[in-house]
C-alpha positions as CSV (number, residue, x, y, z in Angstrom):
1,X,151.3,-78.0,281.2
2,X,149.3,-79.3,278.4
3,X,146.9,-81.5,280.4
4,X,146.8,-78.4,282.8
5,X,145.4,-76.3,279.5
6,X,143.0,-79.4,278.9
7,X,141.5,-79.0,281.9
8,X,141.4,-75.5,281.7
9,X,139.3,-75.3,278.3
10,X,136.9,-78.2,279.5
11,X,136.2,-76.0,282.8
12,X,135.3,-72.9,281.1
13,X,133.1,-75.1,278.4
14,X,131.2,-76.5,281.1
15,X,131.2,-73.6,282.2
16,X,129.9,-71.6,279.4
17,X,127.0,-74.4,278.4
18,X,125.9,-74.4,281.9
19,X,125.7,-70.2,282.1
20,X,123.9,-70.3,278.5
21,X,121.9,-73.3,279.9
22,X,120.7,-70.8,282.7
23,X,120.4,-68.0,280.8
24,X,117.8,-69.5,278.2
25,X,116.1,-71.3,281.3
26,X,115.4,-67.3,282.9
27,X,114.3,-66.1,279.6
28,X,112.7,-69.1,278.0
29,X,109.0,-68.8,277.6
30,X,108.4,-71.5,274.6
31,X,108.3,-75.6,274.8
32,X,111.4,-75.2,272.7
33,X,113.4,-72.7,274.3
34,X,112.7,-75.1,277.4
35,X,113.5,-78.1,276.1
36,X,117.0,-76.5,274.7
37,X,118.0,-75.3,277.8
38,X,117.8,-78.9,279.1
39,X,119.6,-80.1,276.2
40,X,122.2,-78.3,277.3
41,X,122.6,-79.0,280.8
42,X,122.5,-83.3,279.2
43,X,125.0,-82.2,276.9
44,X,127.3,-80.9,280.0
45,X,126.6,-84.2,281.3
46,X,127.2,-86.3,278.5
47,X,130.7,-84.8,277.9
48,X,131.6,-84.8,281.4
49,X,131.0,-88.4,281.3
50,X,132.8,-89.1,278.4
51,X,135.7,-87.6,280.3
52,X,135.0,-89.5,283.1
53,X,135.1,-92.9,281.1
54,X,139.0,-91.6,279.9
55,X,140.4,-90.8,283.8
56,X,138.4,-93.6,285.6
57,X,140.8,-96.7,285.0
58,X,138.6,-99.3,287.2
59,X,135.4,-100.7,285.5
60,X,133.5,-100.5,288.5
61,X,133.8,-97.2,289.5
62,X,134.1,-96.0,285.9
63,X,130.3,-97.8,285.9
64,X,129.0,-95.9,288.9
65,X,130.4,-92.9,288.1
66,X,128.8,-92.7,284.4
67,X,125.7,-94.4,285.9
68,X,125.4,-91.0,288.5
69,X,125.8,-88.4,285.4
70,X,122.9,-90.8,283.2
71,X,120.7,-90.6,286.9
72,X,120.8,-86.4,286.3
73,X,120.3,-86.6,283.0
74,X,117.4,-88.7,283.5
75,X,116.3,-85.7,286.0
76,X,116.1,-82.9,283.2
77,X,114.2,-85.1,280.9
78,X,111.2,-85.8,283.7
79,X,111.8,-82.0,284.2
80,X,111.4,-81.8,280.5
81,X,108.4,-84.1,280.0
82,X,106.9,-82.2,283.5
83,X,106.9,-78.7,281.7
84,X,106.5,-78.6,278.2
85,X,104.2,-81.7,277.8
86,X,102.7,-82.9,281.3
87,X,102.6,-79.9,283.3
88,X,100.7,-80.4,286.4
89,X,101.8,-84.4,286.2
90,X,102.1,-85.6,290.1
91,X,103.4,-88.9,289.1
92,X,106.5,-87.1,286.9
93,X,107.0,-85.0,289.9
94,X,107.6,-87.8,292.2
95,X,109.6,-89.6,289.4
96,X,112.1,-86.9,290.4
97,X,113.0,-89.2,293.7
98,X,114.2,-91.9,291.7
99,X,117.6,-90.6,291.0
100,X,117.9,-88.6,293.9
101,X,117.4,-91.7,296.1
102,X,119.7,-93.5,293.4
103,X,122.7,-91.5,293.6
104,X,123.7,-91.5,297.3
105,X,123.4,-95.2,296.9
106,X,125.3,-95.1,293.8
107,X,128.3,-93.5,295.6
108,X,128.0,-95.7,298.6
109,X,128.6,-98.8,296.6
110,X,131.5,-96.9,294.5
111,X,133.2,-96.0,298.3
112,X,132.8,-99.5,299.1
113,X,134.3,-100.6,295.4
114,X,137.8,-98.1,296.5
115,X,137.7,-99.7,299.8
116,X,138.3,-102.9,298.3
117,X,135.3,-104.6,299.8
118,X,134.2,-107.9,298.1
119,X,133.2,-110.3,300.8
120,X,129.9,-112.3,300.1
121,X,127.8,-110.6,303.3
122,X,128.9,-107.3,301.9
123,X,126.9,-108.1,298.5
124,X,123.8,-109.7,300.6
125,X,123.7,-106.6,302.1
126,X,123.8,-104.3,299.2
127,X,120.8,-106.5,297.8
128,X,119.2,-105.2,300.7
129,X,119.7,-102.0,300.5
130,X,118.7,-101.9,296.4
131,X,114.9,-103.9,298.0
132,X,115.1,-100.6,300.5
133,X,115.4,-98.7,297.6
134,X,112.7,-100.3,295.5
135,X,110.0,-99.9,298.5
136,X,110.8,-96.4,299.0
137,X,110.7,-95.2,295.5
138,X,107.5,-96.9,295.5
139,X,106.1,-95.1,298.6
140,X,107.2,-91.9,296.5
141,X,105.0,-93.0,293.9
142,X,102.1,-94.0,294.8
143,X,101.8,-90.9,297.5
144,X,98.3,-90.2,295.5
145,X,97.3,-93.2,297.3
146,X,98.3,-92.6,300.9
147,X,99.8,-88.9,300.7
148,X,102.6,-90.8,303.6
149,X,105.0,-88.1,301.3
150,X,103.4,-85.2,300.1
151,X,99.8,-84.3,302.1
152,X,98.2,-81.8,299.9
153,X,96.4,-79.5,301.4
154,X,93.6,-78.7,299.1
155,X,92.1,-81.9,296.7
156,X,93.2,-81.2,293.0
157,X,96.1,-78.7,293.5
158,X,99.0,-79.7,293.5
159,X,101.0,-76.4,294.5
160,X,99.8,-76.6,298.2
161,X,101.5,-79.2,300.2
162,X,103.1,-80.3,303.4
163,X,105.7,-83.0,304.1
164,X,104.5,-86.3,305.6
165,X,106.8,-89.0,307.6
166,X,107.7,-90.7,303.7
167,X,109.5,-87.0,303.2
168,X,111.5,-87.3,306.2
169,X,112.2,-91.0,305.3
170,X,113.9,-89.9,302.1
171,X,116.0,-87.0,302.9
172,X,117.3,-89.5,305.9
173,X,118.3,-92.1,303.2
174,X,119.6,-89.3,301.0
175,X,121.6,-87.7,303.7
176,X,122.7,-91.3,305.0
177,X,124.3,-92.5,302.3
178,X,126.0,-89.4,301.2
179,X,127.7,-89.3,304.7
180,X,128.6,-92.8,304.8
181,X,130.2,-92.6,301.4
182,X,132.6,-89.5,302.0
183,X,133.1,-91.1,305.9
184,X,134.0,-94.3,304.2
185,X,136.0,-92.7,301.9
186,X,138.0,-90.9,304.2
187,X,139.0,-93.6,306.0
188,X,140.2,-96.0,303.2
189,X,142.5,-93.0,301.9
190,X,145.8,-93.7,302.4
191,X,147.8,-90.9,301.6
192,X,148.1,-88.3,304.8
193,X,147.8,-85.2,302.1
194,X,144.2,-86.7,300.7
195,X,142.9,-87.1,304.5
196,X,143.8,-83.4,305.4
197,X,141.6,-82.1,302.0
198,X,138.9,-83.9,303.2
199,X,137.1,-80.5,302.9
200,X,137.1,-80.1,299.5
201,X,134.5,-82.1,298.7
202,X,133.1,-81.3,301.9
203,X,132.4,-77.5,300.7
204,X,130.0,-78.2,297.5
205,X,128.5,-80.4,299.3
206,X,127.2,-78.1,302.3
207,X,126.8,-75.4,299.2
208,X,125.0,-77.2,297.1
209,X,122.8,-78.5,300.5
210,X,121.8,-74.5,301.5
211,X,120.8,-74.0,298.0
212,X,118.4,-76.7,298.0
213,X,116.9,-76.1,301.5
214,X,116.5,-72.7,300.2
215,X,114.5,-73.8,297.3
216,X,112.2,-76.1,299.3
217,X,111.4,-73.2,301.1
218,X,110.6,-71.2,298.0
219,X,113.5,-68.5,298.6
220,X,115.0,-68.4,295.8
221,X,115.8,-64.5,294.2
222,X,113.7,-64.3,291.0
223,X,114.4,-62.8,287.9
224,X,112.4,-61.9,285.1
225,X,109.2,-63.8,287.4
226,X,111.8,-67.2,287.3
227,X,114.2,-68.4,289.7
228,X,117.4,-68.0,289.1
229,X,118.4,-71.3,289.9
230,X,116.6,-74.7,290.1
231,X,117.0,-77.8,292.2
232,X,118.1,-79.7,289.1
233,X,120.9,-77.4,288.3
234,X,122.1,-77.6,292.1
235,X,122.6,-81.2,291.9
236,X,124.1,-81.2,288.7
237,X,126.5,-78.9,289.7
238,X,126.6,-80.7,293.3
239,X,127.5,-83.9,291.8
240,X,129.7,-82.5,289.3
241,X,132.3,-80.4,291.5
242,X,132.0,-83.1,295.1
243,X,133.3,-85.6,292.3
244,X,135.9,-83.5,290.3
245,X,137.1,-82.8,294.1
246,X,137.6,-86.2,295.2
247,X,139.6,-87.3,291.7
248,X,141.8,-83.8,292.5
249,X,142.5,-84.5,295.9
250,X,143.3,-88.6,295.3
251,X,140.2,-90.1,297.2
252,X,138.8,-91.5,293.6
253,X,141.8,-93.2,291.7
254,X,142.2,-91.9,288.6
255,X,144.9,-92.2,285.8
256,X,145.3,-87.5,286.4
257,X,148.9,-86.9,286.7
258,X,150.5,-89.7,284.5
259,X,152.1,-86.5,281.8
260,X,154.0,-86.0,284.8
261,X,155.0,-89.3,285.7
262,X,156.0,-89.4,281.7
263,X,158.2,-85.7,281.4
264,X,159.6,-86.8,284.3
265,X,160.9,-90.1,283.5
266,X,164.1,-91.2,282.1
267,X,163.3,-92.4,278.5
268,X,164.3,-90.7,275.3
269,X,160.2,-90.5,274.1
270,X,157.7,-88.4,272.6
271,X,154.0,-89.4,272.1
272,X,152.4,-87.3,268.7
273,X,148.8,-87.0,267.6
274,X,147.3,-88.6,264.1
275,X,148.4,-85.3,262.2
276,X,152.4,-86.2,264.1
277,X,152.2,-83.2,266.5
278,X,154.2,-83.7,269.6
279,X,151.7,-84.0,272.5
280,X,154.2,-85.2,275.4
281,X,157.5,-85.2,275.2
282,X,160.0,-87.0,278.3
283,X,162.8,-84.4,279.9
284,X,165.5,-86.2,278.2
285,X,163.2,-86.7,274.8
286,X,166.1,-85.4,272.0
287,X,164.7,-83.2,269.1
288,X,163.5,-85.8,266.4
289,X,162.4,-84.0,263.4
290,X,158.9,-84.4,262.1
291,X,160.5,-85.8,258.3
292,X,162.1,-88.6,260.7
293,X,159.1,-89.6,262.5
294,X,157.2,-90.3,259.7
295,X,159.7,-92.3,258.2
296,X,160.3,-94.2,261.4
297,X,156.2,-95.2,261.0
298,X,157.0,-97.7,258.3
299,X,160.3,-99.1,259.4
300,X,163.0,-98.9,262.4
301,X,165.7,-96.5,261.8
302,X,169.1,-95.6,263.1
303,X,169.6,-91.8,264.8
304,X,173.1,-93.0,264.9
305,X,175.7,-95.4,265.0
306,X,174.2,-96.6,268.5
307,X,170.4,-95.3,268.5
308,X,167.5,-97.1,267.2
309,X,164.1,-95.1,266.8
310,X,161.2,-97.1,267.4
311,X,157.6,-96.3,266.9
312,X,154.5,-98.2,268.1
313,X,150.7,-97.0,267.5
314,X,148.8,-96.0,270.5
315,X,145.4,-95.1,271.5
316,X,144.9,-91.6,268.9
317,X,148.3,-91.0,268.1
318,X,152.0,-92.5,268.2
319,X,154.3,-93.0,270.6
320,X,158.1,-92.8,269.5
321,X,160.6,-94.1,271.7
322,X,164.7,-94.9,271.0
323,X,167.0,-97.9,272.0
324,X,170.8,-97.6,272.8
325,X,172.3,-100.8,271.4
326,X,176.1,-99.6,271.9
327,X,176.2,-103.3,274.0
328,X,174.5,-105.3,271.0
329,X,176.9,-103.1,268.2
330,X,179.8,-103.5,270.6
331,X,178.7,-107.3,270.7
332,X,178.5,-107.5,266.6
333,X,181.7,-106.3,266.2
334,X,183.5,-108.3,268.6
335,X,181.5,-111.3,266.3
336,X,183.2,-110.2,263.5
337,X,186.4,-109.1,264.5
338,X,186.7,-113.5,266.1
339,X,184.7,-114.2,262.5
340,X,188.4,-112.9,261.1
341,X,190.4,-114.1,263.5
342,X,189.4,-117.5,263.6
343,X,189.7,-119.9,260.7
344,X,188.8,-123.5,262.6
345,X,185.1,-124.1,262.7
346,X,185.3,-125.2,266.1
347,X,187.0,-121.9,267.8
348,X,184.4,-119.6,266.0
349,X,181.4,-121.6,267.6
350,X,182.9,-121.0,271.0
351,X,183.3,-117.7,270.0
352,X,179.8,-117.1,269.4
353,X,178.7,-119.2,272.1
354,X,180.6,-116.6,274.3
355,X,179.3,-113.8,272.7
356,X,175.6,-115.0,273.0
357,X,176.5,-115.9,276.4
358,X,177.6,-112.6,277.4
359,X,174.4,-111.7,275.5
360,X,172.0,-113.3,278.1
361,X,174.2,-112.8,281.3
362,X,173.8,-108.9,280.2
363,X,170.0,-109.5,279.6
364,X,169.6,-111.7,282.8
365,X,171.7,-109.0,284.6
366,X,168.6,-106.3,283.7
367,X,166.0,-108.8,284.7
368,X,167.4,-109.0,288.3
369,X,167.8,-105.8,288.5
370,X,164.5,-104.6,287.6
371,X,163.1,-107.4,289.9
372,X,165.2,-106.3,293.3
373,X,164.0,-103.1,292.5
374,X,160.1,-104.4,292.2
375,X,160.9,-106.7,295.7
376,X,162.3,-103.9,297.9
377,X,159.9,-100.6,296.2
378,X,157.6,-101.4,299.3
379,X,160.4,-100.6,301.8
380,X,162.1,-97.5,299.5
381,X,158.8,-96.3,299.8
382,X,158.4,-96.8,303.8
383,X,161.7,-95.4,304.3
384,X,160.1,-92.2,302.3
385,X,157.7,-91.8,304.7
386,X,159.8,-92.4,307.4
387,X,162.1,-89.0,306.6
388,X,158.5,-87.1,306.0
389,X,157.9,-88.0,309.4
390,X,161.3,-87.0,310.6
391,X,160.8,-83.8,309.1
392,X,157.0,-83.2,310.5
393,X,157.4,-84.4,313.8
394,X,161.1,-84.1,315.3
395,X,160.2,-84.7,319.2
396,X,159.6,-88.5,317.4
397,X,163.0,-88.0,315.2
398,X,164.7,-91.3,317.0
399,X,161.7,-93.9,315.9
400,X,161.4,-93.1,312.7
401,X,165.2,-92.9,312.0
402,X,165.9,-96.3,313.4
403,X,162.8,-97.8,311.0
404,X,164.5,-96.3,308.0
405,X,168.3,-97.3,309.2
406,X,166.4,-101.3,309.6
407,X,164.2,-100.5,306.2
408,X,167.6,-99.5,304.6
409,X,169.7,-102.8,305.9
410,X,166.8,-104.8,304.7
411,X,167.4,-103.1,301.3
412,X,171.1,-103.3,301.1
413,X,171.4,-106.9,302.7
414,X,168.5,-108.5,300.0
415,X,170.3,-106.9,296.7
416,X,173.7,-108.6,298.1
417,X,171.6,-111.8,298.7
418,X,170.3,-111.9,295.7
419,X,173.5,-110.8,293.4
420,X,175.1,-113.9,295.4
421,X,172.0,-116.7,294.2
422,X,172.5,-115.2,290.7
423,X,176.1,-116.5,290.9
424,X,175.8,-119.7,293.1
425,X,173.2,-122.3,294.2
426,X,174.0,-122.4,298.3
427,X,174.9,-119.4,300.3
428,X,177.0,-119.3,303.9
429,X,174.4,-119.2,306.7
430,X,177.3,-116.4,307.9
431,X,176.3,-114.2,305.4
432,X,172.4,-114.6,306.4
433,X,173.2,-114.2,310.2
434,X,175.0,-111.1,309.4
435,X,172.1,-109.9,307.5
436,X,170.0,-110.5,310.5
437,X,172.3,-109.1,312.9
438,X,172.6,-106.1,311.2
439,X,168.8,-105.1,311.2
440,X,168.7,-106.3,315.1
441,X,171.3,-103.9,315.6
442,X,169.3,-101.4,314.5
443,X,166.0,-102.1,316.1
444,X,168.0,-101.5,319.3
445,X,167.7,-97.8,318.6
446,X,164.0,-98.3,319.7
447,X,165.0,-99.4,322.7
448,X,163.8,-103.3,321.6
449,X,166.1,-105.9,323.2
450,X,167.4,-107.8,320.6
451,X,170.2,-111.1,320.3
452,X,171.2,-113.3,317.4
453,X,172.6,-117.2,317.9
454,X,174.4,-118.5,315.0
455,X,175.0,-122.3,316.0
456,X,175.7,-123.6,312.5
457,X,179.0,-122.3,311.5
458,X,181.2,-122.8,308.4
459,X,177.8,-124.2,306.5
460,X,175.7,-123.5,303.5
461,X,171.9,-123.7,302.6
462,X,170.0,-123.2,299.5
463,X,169.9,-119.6,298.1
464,X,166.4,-119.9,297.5
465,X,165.3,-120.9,300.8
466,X,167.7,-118.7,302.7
467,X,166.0,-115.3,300.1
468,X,162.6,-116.6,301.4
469,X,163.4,-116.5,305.3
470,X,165.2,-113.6,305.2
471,X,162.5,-111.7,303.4
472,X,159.9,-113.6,306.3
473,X,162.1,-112.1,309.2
474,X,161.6,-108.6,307.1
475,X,158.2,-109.2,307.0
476,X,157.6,-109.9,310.8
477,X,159.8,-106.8,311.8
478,X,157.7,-104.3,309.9
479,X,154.8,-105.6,311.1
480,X,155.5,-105.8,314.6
481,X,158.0,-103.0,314.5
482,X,155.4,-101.0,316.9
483,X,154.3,-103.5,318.9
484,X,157.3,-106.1,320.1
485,X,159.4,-105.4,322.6
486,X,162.0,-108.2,321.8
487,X,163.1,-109.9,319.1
488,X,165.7,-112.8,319.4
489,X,166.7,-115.2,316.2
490,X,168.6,-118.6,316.3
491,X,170.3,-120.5,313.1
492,X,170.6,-123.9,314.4
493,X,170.4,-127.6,313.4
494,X,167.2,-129.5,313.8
495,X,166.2,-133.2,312.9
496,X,168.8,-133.4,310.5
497,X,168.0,-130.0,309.0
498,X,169.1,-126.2,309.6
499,X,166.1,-123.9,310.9
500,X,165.7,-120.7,311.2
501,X,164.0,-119.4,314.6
502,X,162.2,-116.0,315.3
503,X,161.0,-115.3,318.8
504,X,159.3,-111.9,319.3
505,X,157.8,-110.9,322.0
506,X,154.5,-109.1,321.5
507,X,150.9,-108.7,323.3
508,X,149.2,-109.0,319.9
509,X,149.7,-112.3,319.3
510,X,150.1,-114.0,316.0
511,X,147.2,-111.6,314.4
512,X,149.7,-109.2,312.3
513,X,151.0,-112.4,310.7
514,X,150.3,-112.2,306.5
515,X,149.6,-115.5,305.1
516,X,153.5,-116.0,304.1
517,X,153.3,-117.6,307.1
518,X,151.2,-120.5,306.9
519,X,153.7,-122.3,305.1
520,X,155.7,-122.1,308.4
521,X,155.8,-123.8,312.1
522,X,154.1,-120.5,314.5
523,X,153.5,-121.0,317.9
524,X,152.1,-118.3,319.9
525,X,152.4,-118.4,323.6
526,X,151.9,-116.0,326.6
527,X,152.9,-112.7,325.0
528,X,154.9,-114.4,322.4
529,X,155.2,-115.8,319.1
530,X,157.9,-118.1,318.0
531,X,158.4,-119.1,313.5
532,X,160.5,-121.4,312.6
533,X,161.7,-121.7,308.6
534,X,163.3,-124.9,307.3
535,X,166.4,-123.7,305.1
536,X,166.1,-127.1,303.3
537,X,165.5,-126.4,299.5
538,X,161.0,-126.8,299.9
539,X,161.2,-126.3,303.1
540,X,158.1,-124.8,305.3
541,X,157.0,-125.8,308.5
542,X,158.8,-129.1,310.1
């Protein structure tokens, strides 16, 4: 709600400058009521960039991004300098082409920067395209010379014009760029709702397009002998709102949307302002009086018997957060309750020993949790889309159903797996084959043949090695879950060592393989591709 009433008062404050900016602009006949009008629509800029530079988290695109709002307000000082101090000025005119050939550009490299692109041709190429950039703004400007962009039609007036071939040249490299960015950002969106709003940006785009092409063919509606609009202001606004749309609609990452992810969570927190206002607050945040956070500023304090308050500083404000330490209290006590008990040096250093070692099983215990939940998030979330897609498209209800129930073995199958290595070195190659079988028993549901040999009975293998081959035969499912049409494991005994083999049979080759893989034997054969893992402890490839 609050970031909702932020967003809210910045709207109508861009709003309102822009409106006054337009206003003075219609009734402005003074240098200085010009030159205000275009302080204005700078200072719309400047703050919007400013806002920009909070929400953009990556450098890059927080760079290109600032750079397009500077490249505008570059455009309403030349506008500036062009009519209050140089009217008439041909070379400030075309000076105008600098950051409207910029900015497409600008945006193209930003889509390549989401897409991930960093390969050394890609960056020869953009050097390219900045020397195509440099020649055409110099075409622009030295028209006087060869008039390729502008051909006036009578010598010394500047007012009477036609386009030449350099005109055509730069609304093609305008027009190119602007489609290749949105095209390539379109197509490195992942989420299904962010493709299907592709239109959004799409609308002020066109808008903002009409409004131009109606101004360069001098169609504007006048008011008071002015236009009521200029190019300037269209691409301000342009820029502004095909931006803002993107960031809304998930195209542009941006940190919008982390209140929620806050409330929602399931901390006991608040964050407060310098003058110790609650700002955000988490659902299951308890009332903690103001008189109590400032004292917890100097020092930790106890809510409680078993809650700590904690408060840490934070970018303009305070974040206050508590601990439950019922275990560590519980722990204390049982301390001094063996403190009492025991006289004999020796028992109460084994009694502390146990205490501390129950201490770090109970910490260790929250590490592996938190990391089985980091290991399998990938496959929770899969399993996510997989019951979207249930829901969207039952006539495929079957496929997506048997890719959760082989997403949701994986799941269960790894945590057991890995609550086992927390307790012992080795675990039974049983357990792993029934791991294995249990995920083959569910690919069967997609009608892909599947068989399990287990010829290693009764035997053990490191728990490390057998984590890492299980989590490989996970891996080669999902990615060939579409494309295999068998898929047939051995556990057998090999030189002196147990292997793991996975045959699947597939058109595609070896292609979908990650680079896990490398560390194993592949062989890939007519419409097949065989991996064997060592289990020995190291093991990769034999």
């Amino acid at each position: 709600m609050i970031s909702c009433l932020r967003k809210s008062k910045n709207l109508i404050l861009l709003i309102g400058l822009f409106l006054f900016g337009e206003y003075l602009r219609i009734i402005s006949d003074s240098m200085i009521e010009r030159s205000a009008e275009n302080l204005l629509f700078c200072i719309i800029l400047i703050i919007w960039a400013v806002n920009l530079r909070r929400r953009i988290l990556d450098a890059q695109i927080q760079k290109i991004l600032i750079s397009l709002a500077m490249s505008i307000v570059f455009l309403f000082g030349i506008r500036t300098a062009k009519y209050t101090i140089f009217d008439k000025n041909t070379i400030l005119w075309y000076m105008y082409y600098i950051p409207l050939t910029m900015m497409p550009l600008m945006v193209f490299f930003m889509a390549k920067r989401i897409s991930g692109q960093q390969a050394s041709d890609g960056n020869r190429f953009d050097r390219y395209l900045l020397i195509g950039l440099v020649f055409l703004n110099g075409m622009i400007l030295t028209n006087d010379l060869h008039q390729l962009v502008f051909r006036f039609t009578t010598p010394g007036d500047i007012d009477t014009y036609t386009y030449g071939m350099g005109y055509i040249i730069t609304i093609v490299w305008i027009a190119t760029f602007v489609l290749l960015a949105l095209y390539r950002l379109y197509r490195v969106c992942s989420l299904p709702q962010s493709r299907s709003k592709i239109w959004v940006p799409v609308i002020p785009l066109l808008m903002g397009m009409i409004a131009i092409v109606i101004d360069i063919f001098h169609m504007v509606p006048m008011i008071n002998n002015t236009k009521i609009y200029q190019f300037q202001e269209i691409v301000l606004l342009m820029v502004i709102f095909i931006v803002e749309a993107c960031i809304q609609i998930g195209i542009i990452p941006s940190n919008d949307g982390y209140e929620e992810i806050f409330t929602n969570s399931k901390i006991n927190a608040c964050i407060t302002d310098h003058s110790n206002q609650v700002v955000y607050s988490s659902d299951e945040q308890h009332i903690i009086s103001e008189a109590v956070r400032r004292e917890g500023n100097t020092k930790k304090i106890m809510l409680d018997a078993y809650t700590r308050l904690h408060a840490s500083a934070i970018n303009g404000g305070v974040v206050y957060y508590t601990e439950d330490i019922q275990e560590i209290v519980k722990l204390n006590h049982m301390l001094e309750e063996a403190a009492e008990v025991i006289s004999a040096e020796k028992e109460m250093i084994e009694a502390e020993n146990q205490l501390l070692a129950d201490e770090t099983m109970y910490k260790t215990k929250n590490r592996l949790y938190d990391d089985i939940a980091r290991i399998v998030r990938p496959q929770v979330l899969m399993i996510e889309e997989c019951l979207t897609g249930c829901e969207q498209k039952p006539e495929a209800f079957d496929t997506y159903m048997s890719k959760a129930m082989v997403l949701n073995a994986y799941i269960k199958r790894r945590i057991n797996l890995s609550l086992i290595a927390m307790e012992q070195e080795q675990i039974s190659l049983t357990e792993i084959s029934l791991a294995i079988a249990e995920s083959l028993t569910y690919l069967n549901y997609s009608k892909i043949s599947t068989s399990i040999l287990n010829n290693v009975k009764n035997k053990t293998a490191d728990a490390d090695c057998c984590i890492k081959a299980y989590d490989a035969f996970e891996e080669l499912l999902e990615a060939y879950y579409e494309k295999m049409s068998a898929c047939m494991v051995t556990i057998d005994e090999k030189m002196d060592q147990t292997i793991l083999r996975m045959t699947v049979e597939t058109t595609v080759g070896a292609s979908l393989l990650s680079k896990r893989f490398n560390a194993y034997e592949v062989f890939e054969g007519e419409d097949m591709i065989d991996v064997t893992i060592s289990l020995l402890k190291g093991g990769g490839a034999l």
